[in-house]
C-alpha positions in Angstrom: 0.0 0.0 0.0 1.2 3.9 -0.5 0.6 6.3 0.5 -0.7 8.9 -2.0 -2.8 11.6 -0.5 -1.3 15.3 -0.8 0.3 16.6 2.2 1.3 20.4 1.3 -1.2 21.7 4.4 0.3 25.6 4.0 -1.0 28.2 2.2 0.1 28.7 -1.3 1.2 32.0 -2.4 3.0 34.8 -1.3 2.7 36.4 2.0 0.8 39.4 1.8 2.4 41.2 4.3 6.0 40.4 2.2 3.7 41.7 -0.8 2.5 45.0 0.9 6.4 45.6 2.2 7.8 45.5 -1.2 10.8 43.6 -1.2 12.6 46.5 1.2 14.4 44.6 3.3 17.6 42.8 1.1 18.7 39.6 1.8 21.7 40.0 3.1 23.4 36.4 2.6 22.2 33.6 1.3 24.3 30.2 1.9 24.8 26.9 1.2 21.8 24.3 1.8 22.6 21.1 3.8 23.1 18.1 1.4 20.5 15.5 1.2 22.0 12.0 0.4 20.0 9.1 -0.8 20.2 5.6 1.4 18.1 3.3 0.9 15.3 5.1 0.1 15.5 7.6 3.1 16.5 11.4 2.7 19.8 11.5 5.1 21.1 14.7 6.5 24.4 15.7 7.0 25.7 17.0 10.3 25.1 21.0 10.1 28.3 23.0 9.9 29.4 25.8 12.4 28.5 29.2 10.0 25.3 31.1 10.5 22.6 32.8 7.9 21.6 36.2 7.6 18.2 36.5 6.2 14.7 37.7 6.5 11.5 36.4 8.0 7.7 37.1 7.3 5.1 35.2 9.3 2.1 33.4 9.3 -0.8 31.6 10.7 -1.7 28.2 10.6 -5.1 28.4 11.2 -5.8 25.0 12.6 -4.6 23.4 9.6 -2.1 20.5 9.7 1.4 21.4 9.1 3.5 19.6 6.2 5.7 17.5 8.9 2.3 15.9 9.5 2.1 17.0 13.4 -1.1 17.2 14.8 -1.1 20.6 16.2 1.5 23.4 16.6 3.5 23.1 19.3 2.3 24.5 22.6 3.9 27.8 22.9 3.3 29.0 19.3 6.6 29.2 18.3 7.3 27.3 14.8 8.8 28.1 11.4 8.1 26.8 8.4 11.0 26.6 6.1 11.8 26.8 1.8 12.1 23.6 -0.1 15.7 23.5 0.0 15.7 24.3 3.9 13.2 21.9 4.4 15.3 19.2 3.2 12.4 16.9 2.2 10.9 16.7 5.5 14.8 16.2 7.1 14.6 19.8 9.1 11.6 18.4 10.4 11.2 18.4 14.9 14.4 20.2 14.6 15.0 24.1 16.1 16.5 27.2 15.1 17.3 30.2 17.2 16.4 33.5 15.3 17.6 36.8 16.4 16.0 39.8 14.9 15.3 43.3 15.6 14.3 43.2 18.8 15.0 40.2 20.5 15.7 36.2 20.3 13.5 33.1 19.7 13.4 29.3 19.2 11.4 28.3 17.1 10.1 24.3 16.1 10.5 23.3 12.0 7.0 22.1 11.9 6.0 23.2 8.0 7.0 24.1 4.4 7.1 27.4 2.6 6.4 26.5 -1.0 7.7 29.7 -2.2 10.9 30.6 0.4 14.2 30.9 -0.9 17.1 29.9 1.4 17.3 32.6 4.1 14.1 33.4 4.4 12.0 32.1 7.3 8.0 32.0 7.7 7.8 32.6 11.3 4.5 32.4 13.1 2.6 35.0 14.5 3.5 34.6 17.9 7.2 34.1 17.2 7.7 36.8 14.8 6.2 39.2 17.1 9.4 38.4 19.6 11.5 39.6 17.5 10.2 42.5 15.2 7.5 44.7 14.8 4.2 42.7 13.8 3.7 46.2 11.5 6.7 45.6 9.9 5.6 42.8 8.0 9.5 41.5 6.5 12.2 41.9 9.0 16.0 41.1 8.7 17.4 37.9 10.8 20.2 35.8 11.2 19.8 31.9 12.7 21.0 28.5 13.6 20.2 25.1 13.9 20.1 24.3 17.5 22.1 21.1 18.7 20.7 18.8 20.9 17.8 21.3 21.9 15.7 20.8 24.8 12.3 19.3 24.1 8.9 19.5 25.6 9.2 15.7 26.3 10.7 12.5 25.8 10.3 10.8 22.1 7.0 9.7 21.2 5.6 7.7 18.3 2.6 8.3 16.3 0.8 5.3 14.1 -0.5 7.5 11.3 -4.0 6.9 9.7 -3.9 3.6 7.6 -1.1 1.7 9.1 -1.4 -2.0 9.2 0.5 -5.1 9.4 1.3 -4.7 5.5 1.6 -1.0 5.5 3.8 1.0 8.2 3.8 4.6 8.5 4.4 6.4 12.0 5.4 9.9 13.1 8.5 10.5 15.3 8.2 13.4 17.5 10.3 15.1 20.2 14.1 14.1 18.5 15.1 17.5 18.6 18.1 16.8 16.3 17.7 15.7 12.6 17.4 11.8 12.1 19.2 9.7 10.0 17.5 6.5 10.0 14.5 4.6 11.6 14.2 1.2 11.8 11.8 -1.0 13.0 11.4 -4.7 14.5 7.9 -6.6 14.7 7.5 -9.7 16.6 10.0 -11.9 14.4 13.0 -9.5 15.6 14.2 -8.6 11.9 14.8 -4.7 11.8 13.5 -2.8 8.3 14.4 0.4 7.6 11.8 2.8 7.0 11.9 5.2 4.4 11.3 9.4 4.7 8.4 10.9 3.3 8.5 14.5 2.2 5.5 14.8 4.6 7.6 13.7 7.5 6.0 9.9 7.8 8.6 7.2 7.6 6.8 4.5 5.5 7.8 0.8 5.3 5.9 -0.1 2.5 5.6 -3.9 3.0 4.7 -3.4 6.9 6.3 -4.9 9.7 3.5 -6.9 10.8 1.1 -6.2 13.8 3.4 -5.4 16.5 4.6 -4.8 19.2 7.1 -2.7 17.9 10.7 -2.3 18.1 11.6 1.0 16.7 15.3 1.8 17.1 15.7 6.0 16.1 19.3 7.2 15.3 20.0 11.4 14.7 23.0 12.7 12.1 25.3 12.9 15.2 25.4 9.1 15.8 23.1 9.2 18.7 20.3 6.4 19.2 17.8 5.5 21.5 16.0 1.9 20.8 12.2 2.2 21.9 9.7 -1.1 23.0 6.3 -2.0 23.2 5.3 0.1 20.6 2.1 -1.0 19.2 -0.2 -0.9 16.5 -2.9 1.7 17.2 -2.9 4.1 14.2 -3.7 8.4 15.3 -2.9 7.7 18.6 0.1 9.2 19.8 2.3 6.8 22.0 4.7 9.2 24.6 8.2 6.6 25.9 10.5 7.8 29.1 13.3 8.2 26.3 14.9 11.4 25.1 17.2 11.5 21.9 17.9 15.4 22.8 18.2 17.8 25.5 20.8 15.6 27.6 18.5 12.9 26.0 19.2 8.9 25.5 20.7 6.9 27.7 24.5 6.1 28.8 25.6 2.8 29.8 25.5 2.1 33.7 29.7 1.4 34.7 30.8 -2.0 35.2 32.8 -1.4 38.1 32.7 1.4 40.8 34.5 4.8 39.9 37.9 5.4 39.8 39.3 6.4 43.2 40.1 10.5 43.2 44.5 10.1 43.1 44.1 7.9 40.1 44.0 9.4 36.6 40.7 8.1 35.1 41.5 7.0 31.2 40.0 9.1 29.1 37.4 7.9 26.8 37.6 6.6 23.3 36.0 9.2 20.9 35.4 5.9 19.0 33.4 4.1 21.2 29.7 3.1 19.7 26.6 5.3 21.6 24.6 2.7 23.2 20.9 1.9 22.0 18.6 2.0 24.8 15.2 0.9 26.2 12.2 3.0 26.1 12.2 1.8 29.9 15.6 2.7 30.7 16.2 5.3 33.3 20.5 5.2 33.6 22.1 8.9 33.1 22.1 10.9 30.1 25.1 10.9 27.6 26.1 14.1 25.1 25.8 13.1 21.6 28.2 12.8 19.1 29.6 15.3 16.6 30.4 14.2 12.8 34.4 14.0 14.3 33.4 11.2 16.6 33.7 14.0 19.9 30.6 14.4 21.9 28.6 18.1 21.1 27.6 20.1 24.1 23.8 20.3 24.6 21.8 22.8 23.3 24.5 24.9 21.2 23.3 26.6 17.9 25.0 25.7 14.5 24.0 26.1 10.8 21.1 24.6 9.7 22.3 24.3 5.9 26.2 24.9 5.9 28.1 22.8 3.9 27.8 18.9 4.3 30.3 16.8 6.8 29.8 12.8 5.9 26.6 11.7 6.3 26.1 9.4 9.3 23.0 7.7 7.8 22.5 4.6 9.5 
């Protein structure tokens, strides 16, 4: 089965208020968009690089429609973006956050939708958001931004069966990574992982199914972080919440295997090498610092680039 229904939920069109500013506010840099990679199927992301964007941002509403990464709602607080084709990545940007500075102050804002008509550097902020940083009046105003690493999130991972999934047709939701996923792969009863496939509408599809569950869905972002989550079942438009966070001091580290090293004795230092651990949805050990695409663990919530030029792709 696939899926075929159209999933562009945004208005089409220019903004008006762009429209009614005419054009005065230049662009003042445009860069480089994040390369998209093909693996099996999936769209795979490349680590963002370290530069930052100058650009605009208009804003709009959503109106109770549903966004193109297929969420439900907009988030909570009202403060989302929605992004140009080549920002959007083919749903890759999607769950991640940006920090835009503008005018007259700072925001974070969710990637929850497309812009059909953005170019690269310009941002369609909501209401709410836009308003943080620049006159509402104002209509266009100039920004810079970055792609937040390892952002906080308003909870732990959660998965959502979307409306037609079956045993011979898989398609679920993945909310609350915070970073940009590589892969998702899935398990049914038998044990044998598949690796699901990313829509531009932000599903990831396994078109032959998995069979009826439970799940085992193990999630893995572009910084070689992964979190394994259980017991996830077959119950399509609900949304399923775990204990397990990806991002934000997210995912799980290994518990030691012998007592800490006593305080006089140099404690090795770690291999930069070393493989982050998959973990259990029911796992409740400390949190471990991702991974950068040089194998050295990222702080937590720094901004990068959202579209700089392309390290390897750590598509799993």
């Amino acid at each position: 089965m696939t899926e075929t229904r159209p999933r562009s939920h945004r208005r089409i069109g220019p903004n008006p208020r762009w429209l009614a500013a005419g054009g005065a506010v230049v662009l003042a840099a445009i860069v480089g968009v994040a390369l998209i990679l093909q693996n099996g199927g999936s769209a795979c992301a490349s680590p963002p690089a370290t530069s930052a964007h100058s650009g605009k941002a208009t804003f709009y509403d959503l109106d109770g429609g549903v966004p193109n990464c297929s969420y439900p709602s907009a988030p909570d607080d009202d403060l989302f973006v929605a992004l140009g084709p080549a920002e959007y990545s083919g749903a890759a940007a999607c769950g991640t956050y940006l920090d835009v500075s503008g005018p007259t102050g700072k925001v974070r804002v969710k990637v929850i939708d497309k812009c059909p008509e953005c170019d690269p550097g310009h941002l369609d902020l909501s209401r709410t958001a836009f308003k943080k940083i620049g006159a509402e009046s104002a209509g266009v105003i100039p920004i810079t931004y970055k792609t937040v690493v390892n952002p906080a999130t308003p909870g732990p991972l959660s998965v959502r069966m979307q409306d037609g999934t079956s045993r011979y047709y898989w398609a679920a939701l993945i909310d609350n990574h915070g970073n940009q996923l590589a892969s998702v792969k899935v398990a049914g009863p038998g044990g044998t992982f598949h690796t699901a496939k990313r829509a531009d509408y932000n599903n990831w599809i396994i078109d032959g199914g998995a069979g009826s569950g439970p799940f085992k869905i193990k999630v893995s972002d572009v910084y070689g972080r992964s979190a394994t989550l259980t017991g996830i079942s077959l119950s399509p438009e609900k949304t399923q919440t775990t204990s397990v966070r990806l991002s934000g001091g997210g995912g799980v580290q290994a518990p030691r295997s012998s007592p800490p090293t006593p305080a006089k004795k140099k404690s090795p230092k770690p291999s930069v090498s070393s493989a982050v651990p998959s973990v259990a949805a029911s796992s409740s050990s400390a949190p471990a610092a991702p991974l950068s695409a040089a194998g050295t663990t990222a702080p937590a919530d720094t901004s990068l680039d959202l579209a700089g030029a392309a390290a390897a792709s750590r598509c799993r």
